[in-house]
C-alpha positions in Angstrom: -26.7 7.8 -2.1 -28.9 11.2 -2.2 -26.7 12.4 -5.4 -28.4 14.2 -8.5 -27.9 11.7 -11.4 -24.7 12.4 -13.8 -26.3 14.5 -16.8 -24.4 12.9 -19.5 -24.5 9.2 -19.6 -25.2 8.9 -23.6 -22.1 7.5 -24.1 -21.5 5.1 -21.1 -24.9 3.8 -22.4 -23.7 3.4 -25.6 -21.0 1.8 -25.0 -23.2 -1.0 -22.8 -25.4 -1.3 -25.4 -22.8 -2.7 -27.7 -20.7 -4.2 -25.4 -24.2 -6.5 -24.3 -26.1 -6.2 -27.3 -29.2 -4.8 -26.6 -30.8 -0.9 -25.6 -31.6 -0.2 -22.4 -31.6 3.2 -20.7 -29.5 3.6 -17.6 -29.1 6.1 -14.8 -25.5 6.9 -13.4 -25.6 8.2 -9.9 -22.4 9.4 -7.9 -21.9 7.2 -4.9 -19.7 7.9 -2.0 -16.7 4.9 -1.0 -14.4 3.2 -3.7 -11.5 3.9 -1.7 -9.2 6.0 -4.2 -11.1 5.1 -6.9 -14.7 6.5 -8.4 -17.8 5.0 -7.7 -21.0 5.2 -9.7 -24.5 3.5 -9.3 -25.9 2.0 -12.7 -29.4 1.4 -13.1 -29.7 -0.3 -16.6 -33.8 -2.1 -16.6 -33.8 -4.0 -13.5 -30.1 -4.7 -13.4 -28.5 -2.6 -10.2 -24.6 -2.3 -10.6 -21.9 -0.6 -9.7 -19.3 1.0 -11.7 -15.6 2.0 -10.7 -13.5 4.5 -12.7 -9.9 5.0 -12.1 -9.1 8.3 -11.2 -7.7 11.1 -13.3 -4.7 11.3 -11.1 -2.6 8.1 -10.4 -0.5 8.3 -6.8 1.9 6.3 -9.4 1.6 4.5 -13.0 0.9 1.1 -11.4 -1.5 2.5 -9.4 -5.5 2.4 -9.9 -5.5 -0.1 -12.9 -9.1 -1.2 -12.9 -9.1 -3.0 -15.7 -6.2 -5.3 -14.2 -8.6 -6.1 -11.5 -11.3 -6.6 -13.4 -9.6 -9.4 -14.7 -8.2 -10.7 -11.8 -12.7 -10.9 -11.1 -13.4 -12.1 -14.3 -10.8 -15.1 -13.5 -12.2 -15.8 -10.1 -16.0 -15.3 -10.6 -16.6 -19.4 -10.4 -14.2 -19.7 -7.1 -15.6 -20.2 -3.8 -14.5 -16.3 -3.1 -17.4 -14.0 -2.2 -17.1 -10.9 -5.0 -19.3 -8.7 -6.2 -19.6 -10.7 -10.2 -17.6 -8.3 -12.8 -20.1 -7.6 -16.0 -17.7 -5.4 -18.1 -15.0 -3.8 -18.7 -14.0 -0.4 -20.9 -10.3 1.1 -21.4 -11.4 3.6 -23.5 -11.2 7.0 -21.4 -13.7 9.0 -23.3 -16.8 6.8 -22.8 -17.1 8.3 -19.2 -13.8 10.0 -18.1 -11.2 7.3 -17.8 -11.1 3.8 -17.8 -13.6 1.6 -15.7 -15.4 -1.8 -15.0 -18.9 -2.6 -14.3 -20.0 -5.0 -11.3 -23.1 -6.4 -9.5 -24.2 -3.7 -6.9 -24.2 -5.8 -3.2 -26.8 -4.6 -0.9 -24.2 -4.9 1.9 -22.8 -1.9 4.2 -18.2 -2.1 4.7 -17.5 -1.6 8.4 -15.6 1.2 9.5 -16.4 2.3 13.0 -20.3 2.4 13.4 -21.6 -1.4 12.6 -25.0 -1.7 11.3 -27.7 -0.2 13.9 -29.1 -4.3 13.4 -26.1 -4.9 14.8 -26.0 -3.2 18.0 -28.7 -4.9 19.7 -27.2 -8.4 19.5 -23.6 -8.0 20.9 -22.9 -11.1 21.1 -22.9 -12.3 17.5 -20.0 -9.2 17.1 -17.1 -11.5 16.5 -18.6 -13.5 13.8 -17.6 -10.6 12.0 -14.0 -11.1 12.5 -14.1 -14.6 12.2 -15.9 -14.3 8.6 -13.2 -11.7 7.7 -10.6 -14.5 8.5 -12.6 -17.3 7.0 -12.9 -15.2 4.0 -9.2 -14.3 3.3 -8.7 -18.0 4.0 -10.9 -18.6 0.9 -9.1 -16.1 -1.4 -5.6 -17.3 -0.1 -7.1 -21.3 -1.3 -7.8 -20.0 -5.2 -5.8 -21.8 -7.7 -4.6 -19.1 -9.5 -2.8 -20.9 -12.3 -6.0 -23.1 -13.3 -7.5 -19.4 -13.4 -5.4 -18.2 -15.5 -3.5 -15.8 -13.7 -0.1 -17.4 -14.1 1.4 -14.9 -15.9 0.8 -12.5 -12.4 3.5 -14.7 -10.7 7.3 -13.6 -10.8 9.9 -15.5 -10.9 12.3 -16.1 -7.9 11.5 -15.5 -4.0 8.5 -12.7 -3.5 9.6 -11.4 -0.7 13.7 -10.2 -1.5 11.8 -8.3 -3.6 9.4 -6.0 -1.6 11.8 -3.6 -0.1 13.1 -2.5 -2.2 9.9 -2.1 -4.5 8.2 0.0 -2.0 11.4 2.2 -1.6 11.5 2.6 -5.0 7.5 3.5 -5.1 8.0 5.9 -2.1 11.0 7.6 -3.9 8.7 7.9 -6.8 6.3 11.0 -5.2 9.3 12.9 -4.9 7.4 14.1 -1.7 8.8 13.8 2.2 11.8 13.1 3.3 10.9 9.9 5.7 14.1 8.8 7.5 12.2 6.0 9.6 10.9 4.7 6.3 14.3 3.9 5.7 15.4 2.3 9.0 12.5 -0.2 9.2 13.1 -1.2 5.6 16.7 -1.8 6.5 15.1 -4.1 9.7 13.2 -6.0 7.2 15.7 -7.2 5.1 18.1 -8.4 8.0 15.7 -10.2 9.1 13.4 -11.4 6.2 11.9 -15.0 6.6 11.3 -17.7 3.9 8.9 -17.7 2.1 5.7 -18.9 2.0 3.8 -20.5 -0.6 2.4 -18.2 -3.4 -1.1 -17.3 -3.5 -4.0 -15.6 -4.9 -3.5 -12.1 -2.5 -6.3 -9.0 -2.0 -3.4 -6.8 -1.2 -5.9 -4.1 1.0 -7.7 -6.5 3.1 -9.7 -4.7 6.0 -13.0 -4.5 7.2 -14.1 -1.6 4.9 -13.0 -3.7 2.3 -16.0 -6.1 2.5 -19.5 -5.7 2.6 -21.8 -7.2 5.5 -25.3 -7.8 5.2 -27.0 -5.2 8.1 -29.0 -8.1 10.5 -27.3 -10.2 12.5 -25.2 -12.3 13.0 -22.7 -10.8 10.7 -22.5 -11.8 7.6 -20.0 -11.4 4.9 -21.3 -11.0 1.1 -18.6 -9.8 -1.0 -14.8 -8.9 -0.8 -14.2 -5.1 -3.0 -12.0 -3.0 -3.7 -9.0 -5.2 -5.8 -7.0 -2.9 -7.1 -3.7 -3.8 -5.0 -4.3 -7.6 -5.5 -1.4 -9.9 -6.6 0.2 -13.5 -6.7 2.4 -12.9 -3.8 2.7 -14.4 0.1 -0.3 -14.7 1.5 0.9 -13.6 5.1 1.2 -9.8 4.3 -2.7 -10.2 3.9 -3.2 -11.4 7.2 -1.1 -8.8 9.1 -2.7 -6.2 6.6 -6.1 -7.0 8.2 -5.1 -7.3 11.3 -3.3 -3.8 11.8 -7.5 -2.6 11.4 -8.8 -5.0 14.1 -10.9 -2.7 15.7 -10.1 -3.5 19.5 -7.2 -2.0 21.4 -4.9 -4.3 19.2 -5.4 -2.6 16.3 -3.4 0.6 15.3 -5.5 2.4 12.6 -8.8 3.6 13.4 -11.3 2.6 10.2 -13.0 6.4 10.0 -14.4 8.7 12.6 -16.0 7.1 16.0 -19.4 7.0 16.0 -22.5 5.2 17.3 -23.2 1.9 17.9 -19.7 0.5 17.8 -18.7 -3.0 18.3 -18.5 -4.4 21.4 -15.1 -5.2 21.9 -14.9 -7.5 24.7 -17.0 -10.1 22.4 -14.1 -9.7 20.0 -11.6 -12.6 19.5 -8.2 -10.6 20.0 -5.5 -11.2 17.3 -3.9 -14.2 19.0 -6.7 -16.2 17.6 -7.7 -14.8 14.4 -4.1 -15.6 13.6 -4.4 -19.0 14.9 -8.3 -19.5 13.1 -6.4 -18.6 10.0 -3.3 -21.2 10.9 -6.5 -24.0 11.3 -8.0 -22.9 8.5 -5.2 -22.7 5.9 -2.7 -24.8 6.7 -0.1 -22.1 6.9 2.8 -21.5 9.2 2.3 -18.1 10.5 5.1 -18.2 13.7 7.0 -15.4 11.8 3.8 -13.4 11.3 5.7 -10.4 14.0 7.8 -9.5 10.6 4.8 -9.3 8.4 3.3 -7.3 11.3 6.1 -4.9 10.6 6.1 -5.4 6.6 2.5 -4.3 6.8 2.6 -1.2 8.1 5.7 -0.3 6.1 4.0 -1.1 3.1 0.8 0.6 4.0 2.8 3.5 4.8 4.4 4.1 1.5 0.6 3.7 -0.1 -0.7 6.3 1.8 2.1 8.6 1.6 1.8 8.3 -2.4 -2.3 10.0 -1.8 -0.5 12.4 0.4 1.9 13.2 -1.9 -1.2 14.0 -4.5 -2.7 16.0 -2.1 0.5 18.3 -1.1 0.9 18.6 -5.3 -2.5 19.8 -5.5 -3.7 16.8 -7.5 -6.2 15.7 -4.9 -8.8 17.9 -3.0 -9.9 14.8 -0.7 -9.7 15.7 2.9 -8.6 12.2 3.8 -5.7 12.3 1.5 -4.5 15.1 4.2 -5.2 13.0 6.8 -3.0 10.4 5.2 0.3 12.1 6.2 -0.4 11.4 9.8 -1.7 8.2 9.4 1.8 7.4 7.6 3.7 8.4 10.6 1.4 6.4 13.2 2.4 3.3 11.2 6.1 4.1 10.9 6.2 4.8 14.8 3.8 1.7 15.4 6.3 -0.8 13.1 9.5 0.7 14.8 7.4 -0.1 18.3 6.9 -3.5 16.9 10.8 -3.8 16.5 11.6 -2.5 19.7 9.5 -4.3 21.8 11.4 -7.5 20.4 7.4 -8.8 19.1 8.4 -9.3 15.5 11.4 -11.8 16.0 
């Protein structure tokens, strides 16, 4: 974390104080992570949390609302769903820039390329990982979300004659690129649409840097982050979602830069039977998963094109968000090679 702590913090420690009714002093350190949101370490007596701030710049207006997923916490924090537990929440931009939540800080590490160095000498134990990234969605996907009080997150009618057009209408939003292929695999998707399936509880960015692992093996999965794009919606889109990371040759995005030690990826079950440990696990029908294989990286195109946008505006000095606009053609090339190859019907 090897940040200077941030210098004023008087009135994010006021605001605790009242909020939990007592004084404590607290140092706010800058942390790297949070995906497009702000992170911040929170020392506060021996309490070690972790706060996330929406940014000052939204990629759109539905975009970044952290105190929407700090509820969608708060309703869950008694489920069997591994989350770091929410401790407050504050809409009020000028306590520390812009609105934020407060969580538990999990001494866990996400996976992007390099696993843990623990890791690395026990090879064998590398596809628990997967398999607890499966069996975790699995638990998420099995929340009753109306007993929790998220009812009112459902729409009315079938989810998925929706979603097209949504994400067209989101992509048209940046008022950035012209992307004709956007437009030809969104056309594929809704001749071709399935029914659908059940609702449920969704994380809506489900990946392996979206989940923290404890560093010794065998892996071990502590806490699914980062809900910002969660929803009542079809539970599928999740799956394919996660499985367009998978970190062997399946997999077509890359989580970061390669580096040392790596998994091994022979000792990794291949996507054929995560999908079919999530079928056993769920109860779900998943033989039209090829669509959601294609939905997935449409969708996760037009949500990194809107950081690109920000970038190419000038509203976003992140390196990554330039790296974004490639990454949104490798997964508009990789769903039209989906099509083509016949895989997704």
């Amino acid at each position: 974390m090897n940040a200077e702590p941030i210098a004023d913090a008087a009135p994010l420690q006021r605001y605790l104080d009242d909020a939990l009714g007592d004084r404590v002093s607290i140092t706010v350190t800058s942390m790297t992570g949070g995906g497009s949101c702000e992170v911040f370490a929170v020392d506060r007596g021996p309490s070690r949390w972790v706060l996330r701030r929406a940014p000052r710049h939204a990629s759109s207006a539905t975009a970044h609302d952290v105190l929407r997923e700090f509820r969608i916490l708060d309703a869950i924090k008694d489920e069997r769903v591994a989350i770091a537990r929410p401790v407050v929440a504050c809409a009020d931009g000028e306590v520390f820039g812009s609105p934020f939540y407060v969580m538990e800080r999990i001494d866990g590490r996400p996976i992007l390329q390099a696993v843990p160095a623990q890791w690395a000498a026990a090879p064998a134990t590398h596809g628990k990982a997967l398999e607890e990234l499966i069996d975790a969605l699995v638990a998420i996907h099995a929340v009753d979300w109306q007993a929790c009080g998220l009812g009112d997150m459902a729409h009315t009618g079938d989810y998925l004659s929706r979603q097209v057009t949504r994400w067209l209408t989101q992509l048209d939003s940046y008022e950035g690129r012209d992307l004709p292929a956007a437009q030809r695999v969104a056309g594929w998707l809704d001749a071709h649409r399935p029914a659908d399936q059940p609702n449920a509880l969704c994380h809506g960015d489900y990946k392996l840097d979206n989940v923290l692992f404890a560093p010794e093996p065998p892996p071990r999965l502590l806490a699914v982050v980062d809900w910002e794009m969660a929803s009542i919606g079809d539970p599928l889109i999740d799956l394919a979602w996660a499985l367009i990371f998978h970190p062997g040759p399946e997999g077509t995005m890359r989580l970061g830069m390669a580096k040392e030690p790596t998994f091994d990826v022979a000792r990794l079950p291949d996507r054929a039977a995560l999908i079919e440990r999530y079928r056993a696990r769920s109860g779900r029908d998943t033989t039209a998963i090829g669509w959601y294989d294609v939905f997935a990286r449409f969708k996760l195109a037009v949500v990194l094109e809107g950081s690109y946008a920000k970038f190419l505006r000038g509203q976003s000095d992140k390196a990554i968000h330039e790296f974004f606009g490639s990454q949104v053609d490798l997964l508009l090339d990789s769903a039209t090679d989906v099509i083509n190859r016949g895989d997704a019907t």
